[in-house]
C-alpha positions as CSV (number, residue, x, y, z in Angstrom):
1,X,45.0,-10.5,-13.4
2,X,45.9,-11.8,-9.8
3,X,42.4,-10.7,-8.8
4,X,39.9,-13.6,-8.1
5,X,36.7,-13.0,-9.9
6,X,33.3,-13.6,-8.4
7,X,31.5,-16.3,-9.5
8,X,28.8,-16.4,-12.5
9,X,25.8,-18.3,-12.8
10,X,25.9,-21.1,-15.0
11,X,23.3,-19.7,-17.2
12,X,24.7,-16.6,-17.3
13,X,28.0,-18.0,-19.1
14,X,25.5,-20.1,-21.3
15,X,23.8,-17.0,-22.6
16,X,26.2,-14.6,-23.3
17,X,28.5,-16.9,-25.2
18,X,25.1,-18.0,-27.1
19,X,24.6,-14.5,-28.0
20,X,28.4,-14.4,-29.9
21,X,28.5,-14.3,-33.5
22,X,30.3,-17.5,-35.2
23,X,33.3,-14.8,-35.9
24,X,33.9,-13.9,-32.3
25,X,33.2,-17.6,-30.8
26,X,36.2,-18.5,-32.2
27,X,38.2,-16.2,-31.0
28,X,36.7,-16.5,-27.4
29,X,39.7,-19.0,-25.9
30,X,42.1,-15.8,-26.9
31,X,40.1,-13.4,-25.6
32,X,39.8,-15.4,-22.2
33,X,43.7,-15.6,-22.4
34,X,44.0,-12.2,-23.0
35,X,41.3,-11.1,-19.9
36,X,44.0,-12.7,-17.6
37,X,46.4,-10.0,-18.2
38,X,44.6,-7.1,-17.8
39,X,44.6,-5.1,-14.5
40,X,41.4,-5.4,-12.5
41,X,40.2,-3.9,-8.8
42,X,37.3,-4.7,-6.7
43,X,35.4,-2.1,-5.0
44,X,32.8,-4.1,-2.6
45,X,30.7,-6.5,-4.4
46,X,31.8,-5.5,-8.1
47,X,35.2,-6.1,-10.1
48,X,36.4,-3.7,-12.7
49,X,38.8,-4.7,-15.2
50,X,40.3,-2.5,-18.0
51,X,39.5,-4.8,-21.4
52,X,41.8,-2.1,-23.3
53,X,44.3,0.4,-23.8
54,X,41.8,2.9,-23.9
55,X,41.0,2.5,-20.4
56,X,37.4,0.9,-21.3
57,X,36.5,-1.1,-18.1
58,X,34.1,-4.1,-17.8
59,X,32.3,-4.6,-14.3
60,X,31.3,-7.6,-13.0
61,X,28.5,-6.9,-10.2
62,X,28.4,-9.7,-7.7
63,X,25.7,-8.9,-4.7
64,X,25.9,-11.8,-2.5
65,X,29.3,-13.0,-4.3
66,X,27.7,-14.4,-7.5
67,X,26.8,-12.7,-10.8
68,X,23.1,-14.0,-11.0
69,X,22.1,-12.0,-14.3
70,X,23.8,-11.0,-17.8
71,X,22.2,-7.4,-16.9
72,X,25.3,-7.5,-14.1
73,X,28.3,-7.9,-16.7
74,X,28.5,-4.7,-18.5
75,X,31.4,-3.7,-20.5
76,X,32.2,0.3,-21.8
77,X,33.5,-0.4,-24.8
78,X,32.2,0.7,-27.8
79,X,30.9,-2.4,-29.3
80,X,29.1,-3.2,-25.8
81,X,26.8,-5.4,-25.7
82,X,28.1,-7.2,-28.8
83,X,31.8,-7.3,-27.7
84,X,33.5,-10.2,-27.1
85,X,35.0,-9.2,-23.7
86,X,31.5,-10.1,-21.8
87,X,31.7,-13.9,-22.4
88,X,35.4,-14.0,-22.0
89,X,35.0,-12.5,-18.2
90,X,32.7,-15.4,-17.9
91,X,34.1,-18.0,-19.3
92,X,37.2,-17.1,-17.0
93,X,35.4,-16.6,-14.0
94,X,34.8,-19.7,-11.2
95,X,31.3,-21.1,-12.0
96,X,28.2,-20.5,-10.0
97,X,25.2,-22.8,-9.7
98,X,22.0,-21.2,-11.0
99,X,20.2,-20.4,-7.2
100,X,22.5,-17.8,-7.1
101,X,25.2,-19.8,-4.9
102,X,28.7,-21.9,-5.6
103,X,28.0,-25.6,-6.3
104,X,29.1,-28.0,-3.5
105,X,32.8,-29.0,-3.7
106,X,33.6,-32.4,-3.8
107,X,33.3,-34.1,-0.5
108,X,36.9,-34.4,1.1
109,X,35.8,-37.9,2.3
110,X,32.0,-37.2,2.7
111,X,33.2,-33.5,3.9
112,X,31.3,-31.1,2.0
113,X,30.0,-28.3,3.8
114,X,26.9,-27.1,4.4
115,X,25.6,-23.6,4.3
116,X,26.9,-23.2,7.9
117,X,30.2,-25.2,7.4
118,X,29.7,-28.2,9.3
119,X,29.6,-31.8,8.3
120,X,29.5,-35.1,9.9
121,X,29.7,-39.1,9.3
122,X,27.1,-40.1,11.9
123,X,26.3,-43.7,12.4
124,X,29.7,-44.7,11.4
125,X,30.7,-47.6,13.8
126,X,33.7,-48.6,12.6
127,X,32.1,-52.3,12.9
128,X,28.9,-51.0,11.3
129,X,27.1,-48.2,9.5
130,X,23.5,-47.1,10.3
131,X,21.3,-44.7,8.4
132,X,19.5,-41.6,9.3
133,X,16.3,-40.8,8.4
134,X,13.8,-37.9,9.4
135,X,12.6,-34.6,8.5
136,X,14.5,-31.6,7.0
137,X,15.6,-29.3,9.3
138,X,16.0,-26.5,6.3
139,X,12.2,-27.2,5.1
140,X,13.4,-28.2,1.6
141,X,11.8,-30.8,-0.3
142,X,13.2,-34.4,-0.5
143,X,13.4,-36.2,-3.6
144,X,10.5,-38.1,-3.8
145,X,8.6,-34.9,-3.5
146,X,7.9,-32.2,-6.8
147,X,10.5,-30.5,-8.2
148,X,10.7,-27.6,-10.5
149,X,10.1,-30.1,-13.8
150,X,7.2,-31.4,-11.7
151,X,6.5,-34.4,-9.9
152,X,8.0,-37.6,-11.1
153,X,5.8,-40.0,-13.3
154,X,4.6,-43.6,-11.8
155,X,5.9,-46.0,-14.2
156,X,3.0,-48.3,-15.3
157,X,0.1,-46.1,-14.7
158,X,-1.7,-44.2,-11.3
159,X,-1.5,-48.1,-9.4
160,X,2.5,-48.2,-9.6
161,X,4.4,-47.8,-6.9
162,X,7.7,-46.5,-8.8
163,X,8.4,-43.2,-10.1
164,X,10.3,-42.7,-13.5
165,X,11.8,-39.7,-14.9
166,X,9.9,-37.0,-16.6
167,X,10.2,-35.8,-20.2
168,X,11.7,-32.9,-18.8
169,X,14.1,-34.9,-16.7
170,X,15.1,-37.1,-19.6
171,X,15.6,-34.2,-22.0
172,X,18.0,-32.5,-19.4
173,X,20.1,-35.5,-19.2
174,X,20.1,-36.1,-22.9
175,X,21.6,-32.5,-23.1
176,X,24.0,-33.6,-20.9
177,X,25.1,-36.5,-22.1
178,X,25.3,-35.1,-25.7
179,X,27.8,-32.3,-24.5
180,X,29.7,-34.6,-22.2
181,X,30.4,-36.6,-25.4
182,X,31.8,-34.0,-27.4
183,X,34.4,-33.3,-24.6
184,X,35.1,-36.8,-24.9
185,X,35.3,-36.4,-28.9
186,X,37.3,-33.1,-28.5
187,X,39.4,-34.1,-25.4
188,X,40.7,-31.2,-23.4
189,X,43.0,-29.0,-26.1
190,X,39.5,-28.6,-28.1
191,X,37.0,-27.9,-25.5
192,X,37.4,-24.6,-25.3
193,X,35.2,-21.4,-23.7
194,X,32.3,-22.6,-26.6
195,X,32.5,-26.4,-25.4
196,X,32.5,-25.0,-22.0
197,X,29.3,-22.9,-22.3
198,X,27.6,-26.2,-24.2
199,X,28.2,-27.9,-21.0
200,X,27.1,-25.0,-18.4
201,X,23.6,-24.7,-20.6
202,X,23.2,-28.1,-20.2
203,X,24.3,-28.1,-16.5
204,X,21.3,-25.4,-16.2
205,X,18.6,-27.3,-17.7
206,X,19.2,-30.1,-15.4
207,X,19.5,-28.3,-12.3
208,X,15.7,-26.8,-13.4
209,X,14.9,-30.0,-14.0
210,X,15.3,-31.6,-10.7
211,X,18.5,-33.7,-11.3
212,X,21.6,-31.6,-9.0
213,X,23.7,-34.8,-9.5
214,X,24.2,-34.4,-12.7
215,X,24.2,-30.8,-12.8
216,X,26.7,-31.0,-10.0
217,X,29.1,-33.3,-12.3
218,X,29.0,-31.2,-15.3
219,X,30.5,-28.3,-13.3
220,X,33.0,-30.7,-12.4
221,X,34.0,-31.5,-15.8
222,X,34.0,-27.9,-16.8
223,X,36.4,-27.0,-13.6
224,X,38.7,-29.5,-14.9
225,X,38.8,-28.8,-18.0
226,X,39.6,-25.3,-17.4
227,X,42.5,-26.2,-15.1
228,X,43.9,-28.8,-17.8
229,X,43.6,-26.0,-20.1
230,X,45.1,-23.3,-17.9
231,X,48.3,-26.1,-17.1
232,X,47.1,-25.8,-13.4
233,X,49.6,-27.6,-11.5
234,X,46.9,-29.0,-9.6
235,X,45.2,-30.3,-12.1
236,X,44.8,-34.2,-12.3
237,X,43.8,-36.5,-15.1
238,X,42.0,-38.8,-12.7
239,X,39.9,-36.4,-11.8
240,X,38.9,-35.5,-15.1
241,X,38.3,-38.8,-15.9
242,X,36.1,-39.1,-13.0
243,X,33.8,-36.4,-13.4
244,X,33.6,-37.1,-17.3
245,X,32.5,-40.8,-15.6
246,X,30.1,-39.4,-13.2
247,X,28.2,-37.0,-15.6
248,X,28.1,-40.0,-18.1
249,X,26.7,-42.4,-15.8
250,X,23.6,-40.0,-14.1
251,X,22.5,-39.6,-17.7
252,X,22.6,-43.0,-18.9
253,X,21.3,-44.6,-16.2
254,X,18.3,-41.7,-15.4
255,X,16.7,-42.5,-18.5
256,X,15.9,-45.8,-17.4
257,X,16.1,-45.4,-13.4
258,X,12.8,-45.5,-11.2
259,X,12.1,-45.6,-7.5
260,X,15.0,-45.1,-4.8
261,X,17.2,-45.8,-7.7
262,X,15.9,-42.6,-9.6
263,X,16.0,-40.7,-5.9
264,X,19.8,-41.3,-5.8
265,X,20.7,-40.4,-9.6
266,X,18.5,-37.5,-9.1
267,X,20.5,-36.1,-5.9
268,X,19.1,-33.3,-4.0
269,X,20.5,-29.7,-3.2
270,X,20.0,-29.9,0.4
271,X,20.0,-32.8,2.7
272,X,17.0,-33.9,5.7
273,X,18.8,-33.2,9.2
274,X,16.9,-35.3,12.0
275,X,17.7,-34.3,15.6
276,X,20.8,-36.2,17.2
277,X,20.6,-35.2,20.8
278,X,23.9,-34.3,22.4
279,X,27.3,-35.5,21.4
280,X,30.6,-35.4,23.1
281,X,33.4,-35.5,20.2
282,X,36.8,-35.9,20.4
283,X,39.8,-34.3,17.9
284,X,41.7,-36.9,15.8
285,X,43.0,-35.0,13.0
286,X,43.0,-31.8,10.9
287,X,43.7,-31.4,6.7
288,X,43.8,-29.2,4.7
289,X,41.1,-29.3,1.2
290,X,42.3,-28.3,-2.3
291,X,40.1,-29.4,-5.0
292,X,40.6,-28.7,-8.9
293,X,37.0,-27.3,-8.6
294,X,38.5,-24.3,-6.6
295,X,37.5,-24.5,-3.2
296,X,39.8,-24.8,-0.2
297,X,39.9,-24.8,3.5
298,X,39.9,-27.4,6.5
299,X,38.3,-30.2,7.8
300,X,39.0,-31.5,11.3
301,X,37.5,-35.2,12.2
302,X,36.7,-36.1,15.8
303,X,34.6,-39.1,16.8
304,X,32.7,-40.1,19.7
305,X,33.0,-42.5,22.5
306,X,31.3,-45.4,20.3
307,X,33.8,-44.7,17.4
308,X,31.4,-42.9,15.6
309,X,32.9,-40.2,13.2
310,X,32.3,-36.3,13.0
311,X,33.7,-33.5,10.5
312,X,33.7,-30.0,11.2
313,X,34.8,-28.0,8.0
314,X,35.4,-24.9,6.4
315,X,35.4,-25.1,2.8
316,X,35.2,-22.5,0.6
317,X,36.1,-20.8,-3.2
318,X,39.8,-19.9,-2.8
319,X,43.1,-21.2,-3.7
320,X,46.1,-22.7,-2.0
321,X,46.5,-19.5,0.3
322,X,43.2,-20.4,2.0
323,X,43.7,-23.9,2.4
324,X,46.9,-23.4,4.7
325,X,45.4,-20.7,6.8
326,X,41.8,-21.9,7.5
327,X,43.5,-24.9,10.2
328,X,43.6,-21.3,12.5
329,X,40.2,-20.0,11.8
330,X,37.6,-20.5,14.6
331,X,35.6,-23.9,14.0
332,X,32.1,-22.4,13.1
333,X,29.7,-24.1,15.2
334,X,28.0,-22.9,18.1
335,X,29.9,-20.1,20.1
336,X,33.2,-22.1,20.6
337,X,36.1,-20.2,19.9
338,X,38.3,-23.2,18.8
339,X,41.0,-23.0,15.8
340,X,40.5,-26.4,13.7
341,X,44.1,-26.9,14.7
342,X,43.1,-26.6,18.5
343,X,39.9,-29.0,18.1
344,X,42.2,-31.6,16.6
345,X,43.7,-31.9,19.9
346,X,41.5,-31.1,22.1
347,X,37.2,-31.7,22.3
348,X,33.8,-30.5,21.9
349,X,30.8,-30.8,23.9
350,X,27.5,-30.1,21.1
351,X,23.9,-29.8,22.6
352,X,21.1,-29.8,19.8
353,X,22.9,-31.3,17.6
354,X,20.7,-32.4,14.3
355,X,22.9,-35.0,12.0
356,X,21.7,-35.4,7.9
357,X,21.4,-38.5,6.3
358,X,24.7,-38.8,4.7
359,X,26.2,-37.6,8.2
360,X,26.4,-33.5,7.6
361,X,26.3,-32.2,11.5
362,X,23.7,-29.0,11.3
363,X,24.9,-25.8,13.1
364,X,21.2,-23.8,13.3
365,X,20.8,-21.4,16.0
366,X,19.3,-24.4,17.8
367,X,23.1,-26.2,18.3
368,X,25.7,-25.2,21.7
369,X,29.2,-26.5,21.5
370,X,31.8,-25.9,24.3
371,X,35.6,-26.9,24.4
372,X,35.8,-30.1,26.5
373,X,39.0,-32.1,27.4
374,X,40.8,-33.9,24.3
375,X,41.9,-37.8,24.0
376,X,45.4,-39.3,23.1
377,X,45.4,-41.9,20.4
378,X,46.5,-44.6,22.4
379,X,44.0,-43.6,25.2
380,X,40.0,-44.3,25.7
381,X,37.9,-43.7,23.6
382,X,40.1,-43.1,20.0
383,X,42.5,-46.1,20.9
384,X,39.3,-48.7,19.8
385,X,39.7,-47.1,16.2
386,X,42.5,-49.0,15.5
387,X,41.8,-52.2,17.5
388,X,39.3,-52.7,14.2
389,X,41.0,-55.6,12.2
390,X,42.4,-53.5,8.7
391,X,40.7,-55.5,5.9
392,X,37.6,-55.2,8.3
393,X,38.1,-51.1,8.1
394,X,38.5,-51.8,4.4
395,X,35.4,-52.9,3.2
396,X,33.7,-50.6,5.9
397,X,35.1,-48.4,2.9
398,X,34.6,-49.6,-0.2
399,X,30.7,-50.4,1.1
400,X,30.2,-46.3,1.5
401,X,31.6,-45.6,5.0
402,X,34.1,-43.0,5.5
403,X,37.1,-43.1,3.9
404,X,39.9,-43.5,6.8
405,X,41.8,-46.4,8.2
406,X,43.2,-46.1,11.4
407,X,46.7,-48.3,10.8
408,X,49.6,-49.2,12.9
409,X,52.7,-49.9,10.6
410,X,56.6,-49.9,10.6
411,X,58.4,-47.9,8.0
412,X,60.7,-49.9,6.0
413,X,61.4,-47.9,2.7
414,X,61.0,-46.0,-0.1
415,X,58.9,-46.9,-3.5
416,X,60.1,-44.6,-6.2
417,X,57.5,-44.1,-8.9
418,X,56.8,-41.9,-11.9
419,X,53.3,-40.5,-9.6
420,X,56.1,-40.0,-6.8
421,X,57.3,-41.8,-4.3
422,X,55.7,-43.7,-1.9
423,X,57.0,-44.6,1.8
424,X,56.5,-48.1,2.7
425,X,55.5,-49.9,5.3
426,X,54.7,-53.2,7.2
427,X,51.3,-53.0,8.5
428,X,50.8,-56.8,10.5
429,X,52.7,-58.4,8.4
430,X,51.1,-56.6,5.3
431,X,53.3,-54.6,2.9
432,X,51.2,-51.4,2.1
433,X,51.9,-48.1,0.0
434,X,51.7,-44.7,1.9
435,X,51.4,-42.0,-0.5
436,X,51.4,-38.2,-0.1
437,X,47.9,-36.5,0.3
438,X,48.6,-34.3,-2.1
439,X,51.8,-32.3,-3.8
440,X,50.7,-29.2,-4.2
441,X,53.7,-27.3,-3.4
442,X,52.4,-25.0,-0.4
443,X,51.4,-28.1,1.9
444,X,53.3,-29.5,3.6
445,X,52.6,-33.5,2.7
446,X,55.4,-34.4,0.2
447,X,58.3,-33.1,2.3
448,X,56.7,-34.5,5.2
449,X,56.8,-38.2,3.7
450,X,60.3,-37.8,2.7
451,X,61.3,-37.7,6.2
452,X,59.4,-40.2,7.2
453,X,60.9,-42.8,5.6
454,X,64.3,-41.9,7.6
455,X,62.5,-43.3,10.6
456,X,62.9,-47.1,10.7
457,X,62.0,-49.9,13.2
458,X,59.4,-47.4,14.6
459,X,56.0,-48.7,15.1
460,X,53.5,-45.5,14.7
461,X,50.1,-45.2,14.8
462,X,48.9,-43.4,11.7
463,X,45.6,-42.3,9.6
464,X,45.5,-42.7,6.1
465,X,42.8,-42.3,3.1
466,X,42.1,-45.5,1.6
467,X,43.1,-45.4,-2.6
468,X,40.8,-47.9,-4.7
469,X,44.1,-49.8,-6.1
470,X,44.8,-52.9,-7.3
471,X,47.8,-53.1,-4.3
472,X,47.1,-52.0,-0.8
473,X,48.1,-48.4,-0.7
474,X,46.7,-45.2,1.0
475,X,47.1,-41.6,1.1
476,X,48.7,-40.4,4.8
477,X,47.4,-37.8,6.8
478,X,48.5,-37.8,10.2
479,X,51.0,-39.7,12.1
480,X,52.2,-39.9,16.1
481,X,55.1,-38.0,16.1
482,X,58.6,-40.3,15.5
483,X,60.2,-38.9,18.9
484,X,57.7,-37.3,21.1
485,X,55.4,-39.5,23.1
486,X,51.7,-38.1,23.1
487,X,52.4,-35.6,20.1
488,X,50.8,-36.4,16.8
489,X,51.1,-34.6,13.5
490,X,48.9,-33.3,10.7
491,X,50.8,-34.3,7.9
492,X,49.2,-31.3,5.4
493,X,49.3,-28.3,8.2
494,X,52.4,-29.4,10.3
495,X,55.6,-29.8,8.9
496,X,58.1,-31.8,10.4
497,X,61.9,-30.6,11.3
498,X,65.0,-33.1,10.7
499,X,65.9,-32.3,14.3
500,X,63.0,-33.6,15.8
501,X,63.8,-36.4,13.7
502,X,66.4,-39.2,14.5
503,X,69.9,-39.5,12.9
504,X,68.9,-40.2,9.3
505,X,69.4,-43.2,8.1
506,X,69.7,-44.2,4.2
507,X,66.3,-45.5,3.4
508,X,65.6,-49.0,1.5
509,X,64.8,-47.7,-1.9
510,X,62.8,-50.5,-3.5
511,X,61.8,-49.9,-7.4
512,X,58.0,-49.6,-8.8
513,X,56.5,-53.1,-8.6
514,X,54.5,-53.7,-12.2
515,X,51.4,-52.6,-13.3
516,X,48.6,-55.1,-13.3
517,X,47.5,-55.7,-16.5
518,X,43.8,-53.9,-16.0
519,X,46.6,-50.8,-16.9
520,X,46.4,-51.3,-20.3
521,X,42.5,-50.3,-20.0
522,X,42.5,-47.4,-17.8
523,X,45.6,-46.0,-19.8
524,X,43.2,-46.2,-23.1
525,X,40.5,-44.2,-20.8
526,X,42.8,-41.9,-19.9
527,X,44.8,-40.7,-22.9
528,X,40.9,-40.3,-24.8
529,X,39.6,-37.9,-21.6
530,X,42.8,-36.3,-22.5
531,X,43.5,-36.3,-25.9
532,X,40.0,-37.0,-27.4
533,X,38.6,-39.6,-29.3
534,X,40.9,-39.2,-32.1
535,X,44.1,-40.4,-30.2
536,X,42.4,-43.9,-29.9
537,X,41.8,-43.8,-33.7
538,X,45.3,-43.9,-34.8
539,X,46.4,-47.4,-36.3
540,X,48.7,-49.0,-34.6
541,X,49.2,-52.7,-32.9
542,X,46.4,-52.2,-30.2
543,X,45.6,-56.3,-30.4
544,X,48.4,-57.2,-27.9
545,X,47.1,-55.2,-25.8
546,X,43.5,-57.3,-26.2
547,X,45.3,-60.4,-26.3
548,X,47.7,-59.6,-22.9
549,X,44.4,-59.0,-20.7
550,X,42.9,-62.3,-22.3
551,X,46.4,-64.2,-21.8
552,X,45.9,-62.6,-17.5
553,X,42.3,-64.1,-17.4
554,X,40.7,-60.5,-17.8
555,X,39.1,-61.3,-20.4
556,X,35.9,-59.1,-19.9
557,X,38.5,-56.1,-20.1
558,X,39.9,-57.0,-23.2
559,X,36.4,-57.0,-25.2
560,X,35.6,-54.0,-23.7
561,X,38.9,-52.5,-24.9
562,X,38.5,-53.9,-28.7
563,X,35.3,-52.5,-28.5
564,X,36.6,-48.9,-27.1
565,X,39.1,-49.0,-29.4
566,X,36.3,-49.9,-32.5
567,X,34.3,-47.0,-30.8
568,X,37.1,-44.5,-32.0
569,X,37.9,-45.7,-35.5
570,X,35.0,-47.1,-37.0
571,X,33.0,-44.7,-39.2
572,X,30.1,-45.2,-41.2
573,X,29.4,-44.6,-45.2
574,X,26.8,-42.7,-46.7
575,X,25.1,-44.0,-49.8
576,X,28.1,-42.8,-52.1
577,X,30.6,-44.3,-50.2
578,X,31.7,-40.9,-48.6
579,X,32.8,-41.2,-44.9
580,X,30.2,-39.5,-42.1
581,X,31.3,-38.2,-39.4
582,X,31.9,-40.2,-36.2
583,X,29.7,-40.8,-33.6
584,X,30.3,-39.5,-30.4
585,X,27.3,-40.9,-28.7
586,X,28.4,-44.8,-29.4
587,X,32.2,-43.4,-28.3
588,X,31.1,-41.9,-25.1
589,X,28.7,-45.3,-24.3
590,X,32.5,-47.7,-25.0
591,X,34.3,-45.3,-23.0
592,X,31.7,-45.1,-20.0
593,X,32.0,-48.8,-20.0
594,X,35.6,-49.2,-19.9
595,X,35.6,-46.7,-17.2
596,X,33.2,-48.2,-15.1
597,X,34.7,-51.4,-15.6
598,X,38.1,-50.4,-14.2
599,X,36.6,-48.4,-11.5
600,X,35.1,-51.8,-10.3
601,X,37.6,-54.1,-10.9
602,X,40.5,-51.6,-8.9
603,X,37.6,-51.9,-5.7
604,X,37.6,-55.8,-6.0
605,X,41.7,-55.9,-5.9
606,X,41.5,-53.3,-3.7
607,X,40.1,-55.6,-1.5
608,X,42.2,-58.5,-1.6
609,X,45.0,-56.5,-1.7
610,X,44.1,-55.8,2.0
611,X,43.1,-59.2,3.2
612,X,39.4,-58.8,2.0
């Protein structure tokens, strides 16, 4: 089935794969496998595909673009409503939120869009960040203020100042946390359509509840999972692992969260916009978005004459084909008529503009924007980017800022790797890792680093996307261009040609430095996202593992690790000595802590590998 299919509420999924009898639940993963094959055709806001060779046909009806109700998946065959092929269109089907909309995609460096496309990183001196604060522009309520569980309860009677979660609120995240456990327990091969459906119901309930964040991280997991179990090419274990981490933390830590802290676990669906006056922006750079969570497009970052840096994005459900054609769509804010691929050359003049705390730039009916003149890199006001010291743009970072550092290096070779290779390069003396943005094979990034590393003794001016690693290494997106003075390339839209290149030369192929030790905890993390608890439950000589962190003064990662690794084995007896079942819950705490744990420690050498 090449047709997309629209996307379905979470609760939708929830219930009709509740309503399945135990016989047909668990033959749900074959019936979704099957679905795929079928022929299917859209005819405006519904998609009819034949389940059979009978010629029944099932209809998803989509009005906006989402299926909001289980009235709106019908199916003609003849057991309907008790067939299986309702749940398996589902189950196969990109997931909705319940408002009747797509859940935010990940922010491509703080560049989610909003409703209207646009996003920003106001405030963002790269010497210093400031806050917004204000009113919402869209009217919607803040999170201090009542949600649909009702208003949050004062900890400590009506005189305290700090809220605490409500019994709604900390049965949602109990739900949560309970089905994010059993993915852990299962790993990937046995969370199937019904694991899947555990994990949407529970993504409902919290979203009722108040709590978006964690509602927002279970559709996460479930988007990865799905591409894991699909062998998505795009699909990566990291980002499993960090979505199973996300969804873990906002439900441990809500339960005992108040005040601001509680606000920020909680997350909200739309952000406070406060007026921003008028802004004159300047193209740096356009790339392309791909996300396992199925949304793709492009986001072009400009900044203004104090440095300050500004998204405009397009982001949307769709695959790779989007993502390398929405750099020539028209920029959607005011009545510019600007490709993202012009803007990151050229400039943009906004009147009204009306900036959100976490920096989204609002594009009401309020906001004008006009093509102005563009900057060159090395010109007023873009050249101060990179006059900021690196391991100053660093921590900028790691503290919350945007994720880009502007870097002037050399390239001197090549770092082959069993993640790929990585071109290297001297960045003021500094030895640092530039890695590919990503490999999907219809971007351009991987063949565009190949030839990179053919130009030596050539000092260029690049942007890359700092990577949270225990050596200083970043992701490249956009580079001057090796023999044309003033030109610059977008490393995922433009591809470079060997003749604008000079004479190859044989790159310095230098082999994979070795792992830090803190591998041999992350690799434990990983292979139990993956594989499930059991894989970690296998005898075998885990101690040296323990005893290498202690002998590298990580100490701290080694108990954590003999206690992970106790976490998957250990099971308790009943009163006649039989074996109970494990428990995931004491599983999913370890692993949550070993994760966290490595998450932190990467930042810290992060850090000093940079000059921190």
């Amino acid at each position: 089935m090449s047709l997309e299919l629209p996307a379905v509420a979470m609760a939708v999924t929830a219930e009709l794969v509740a309503a399945l009898s135990p016989r047909l639940r668990r033959r749900l993963d074959a019936g979704v496998a099957k679905l795929a094959d079928r022929p299917a055709v859209r005819d405006g806001d519904t998609v009819r595909i034949t389940v059979d060779d009978e010629g029944s046909e099932l209809e998803l009806r989509a009005p906006g673009g989402v299926v909001a109700t289980v009235a709106d998946v019908r199916c003609g065959c003849l057991l309907s409503p008790d067939c299986l092929h309702r749940a398996a269109a589902a189950s196969a089907a990109p997931v909705a939120d319940s408002a009747g909309a797509p859940p935010p995609p990940p922010d491509a460096a703080t560049a989610a869009p909003t409703a209207d496309g646009v996003t920003a990183v106001p405030g963002t001196d790269l010497a210093a960040a400031t806050p917004g604060a204000g009113a919402s522009e869209s009217g919607d309520s803040g999170p201090g203020e009542a949600t649909a569980a009702g208003r949050a309860v004062p900890r400590g009677g009506a005189g305290a100042a700090e809220e605490s979660a409500t019994p709604a609120q900390h049965r949602a995240v109990e739900a949560v946390f309970a089905a994010a456990a059993a993915v852990l327990d299962a790993g990937t091969d046995g969370s199937g359509a019904v694991l899947q459906a555990e994990l949407l119901r529970a993504a409902h309930t919290a979203r009722l509840a108040g709590l978006p964040r964690a509602a927002t991280a279970v559709v996460s997991v479930v988007t990865a999972l799905r591409s894991a179990r699909a062998a998505d090419p795009a699909f990566r274990l990291a980002e499993l692992v960090a979505a199973l981490s996300e969804t873990l933390y906002v439900a441990h830590r809500v339960r005992s969260a108040t005040g601001a802290d509680l606000a920020g676990l909680r997350g909200t669906v739309r952000q406070p916009y406060t007026p921003d006056g008028s802004l004159r922006l300047y193209g740096l750079f356009s790339e392309p978005v791909l996300t396992a969570s199925g949304y793709a497009g492009a986001v072009t970052w400009t900044a203004d004459a104090d440095g300050r840096l500004y998204t405009v994005s397009d982001v949307a459900p769709g695959g790779a084909g989007r993502a390398v054609g929405a750099a020539d769509r028209a920029v959607r804010i005011g009545d510019t008529a600007l490709t993202h691929r012009e803007l990151a050359r050229a400039g943009l003049a906004v009147s009204g503009a009306t900036v959100s705390p976490t920096g989204r730039l609002g594009a009401g009916a309020g906001v004008r924007a006009v093509r102005a003149s563009g900057a060159d890199w090395r010109a007023e006001p873009l050249d101060r980017l990179w006059a900021v010291p690196v391991a100053e743009q660093v921590q900028r970072v790691l503290s919350g800022g945007p994720d880009l550092l502007f870097l002037e290096v050399t390239p001197t070779g090549v770092m082959r790797g069993a993640a790929g290779d990585a071109l290297l390069a001297d960045c003021d003396g500094q030895q640092v890792r530039l890695t590919a943005a990503h490999d999907h094979p219809a971007l351009p990034h991987r063949d565009n680093l190949r030839l990179l590393a053919a130009v030596h003794g050539r000092r260029l001016r690049v942007v890359a996307r700092l990577v949270a690693a225990p050596d200083a290494r970043a992701q490249l997106l956009a580079t001057e261009h090796p023999t044309i003075t003033g030109s610059r390339v977008d490393l995922g839209l433009d591809r470079l040609q060997h003749a604008d290149l000079p004479s190859p030369a044989a790159a310095a192929v230098v082999p994979a430095s070795p792992e830090p030790p803190l591998h041999l905890l992350r690799r434990r993390v990983e292979q139990s996202s993956s594989g499930g608890r059991r894989v970690l439950a296998f005898p075998g000589n885990t101690a040296a593992d323990v005893h290498r962190l202690h002998r590298h003064g990580l100490a701290t990662a080694g108990d954590i690790l003999d206690a992970l690794l106790a976490a998957a084995a250990e099971r308790s007896r009943d009163a006649f000595g039989r074996l109970l079942p494990a428990d995931p819950g004491r599983f999913a705490r370890a692993w949550l802590t070993a994760a966290r744990y490595a998450d932190e420690v990467d930042r810290v050498l992060c850090a000093a590998a940079w000059g921190g």
